[in-house]
N, C-alpha and C positions, 0 to 999 in steps of 0.2 A: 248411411249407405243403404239401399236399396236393395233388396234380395229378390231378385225373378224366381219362381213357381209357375211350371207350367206343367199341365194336364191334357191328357187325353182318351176321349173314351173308345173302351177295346171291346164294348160290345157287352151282352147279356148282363147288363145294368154296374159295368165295375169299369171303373176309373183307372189310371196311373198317373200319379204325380210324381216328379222330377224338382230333386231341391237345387235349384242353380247352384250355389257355390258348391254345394260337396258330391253334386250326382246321385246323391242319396234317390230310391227308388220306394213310393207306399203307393200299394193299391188299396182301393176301396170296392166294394161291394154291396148291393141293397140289400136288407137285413130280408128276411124272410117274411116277416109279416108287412114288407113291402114288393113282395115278389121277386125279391130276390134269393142266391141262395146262402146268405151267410155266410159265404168263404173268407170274410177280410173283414176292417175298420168300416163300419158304415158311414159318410159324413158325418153323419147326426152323433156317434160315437168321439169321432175325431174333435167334433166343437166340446164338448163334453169333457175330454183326456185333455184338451190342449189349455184350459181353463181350469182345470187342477193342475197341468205341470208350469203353467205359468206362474202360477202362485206357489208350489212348493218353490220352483225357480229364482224367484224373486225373494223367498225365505231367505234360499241358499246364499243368495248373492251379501243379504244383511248379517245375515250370522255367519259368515266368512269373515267380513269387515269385523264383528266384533270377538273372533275368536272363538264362537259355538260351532262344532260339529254339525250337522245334520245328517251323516251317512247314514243310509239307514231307514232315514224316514220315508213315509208310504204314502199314498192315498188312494182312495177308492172311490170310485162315480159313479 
């Protein structure tokens, strides 16, 4: 199944994305040493989190299967 994300920019370098199924709501914003002013996830942030939580993610989903916990566990990027 297919999941639509859709984006729109609101101006002075920061985004809103829209998660189709759940409505869920993330802004983005250009970091500061790209002239922006750091208020929010920069992209470049977002690929970076989303590639640690895919793989704690994916932990979770095997050590569920074999009965290991994970609560708890972190990561830092």
């Amino acid at each position: 199944m297919a999941v639509e994300i859709t984006g729109r920019y609101l101006g002075q370098k920061k985004c809103e994305l829209r998660h189709g199924p759940s409505g869920a709501l993330l802004t983005t914003a250009a970091p500061v040493d790209n002239q922006g002013d750091g208020s929010s996830f920069s992209p470049t942030d977002l690929a970076a989190a989303s590639l640690a939580s895919c793989m704690l993610t994916t932990m979770a989903i095997l050590a569920e299967r074999d009965g290991i916990d994970l609560h708890g566990s972190h990561f830092r990027v």
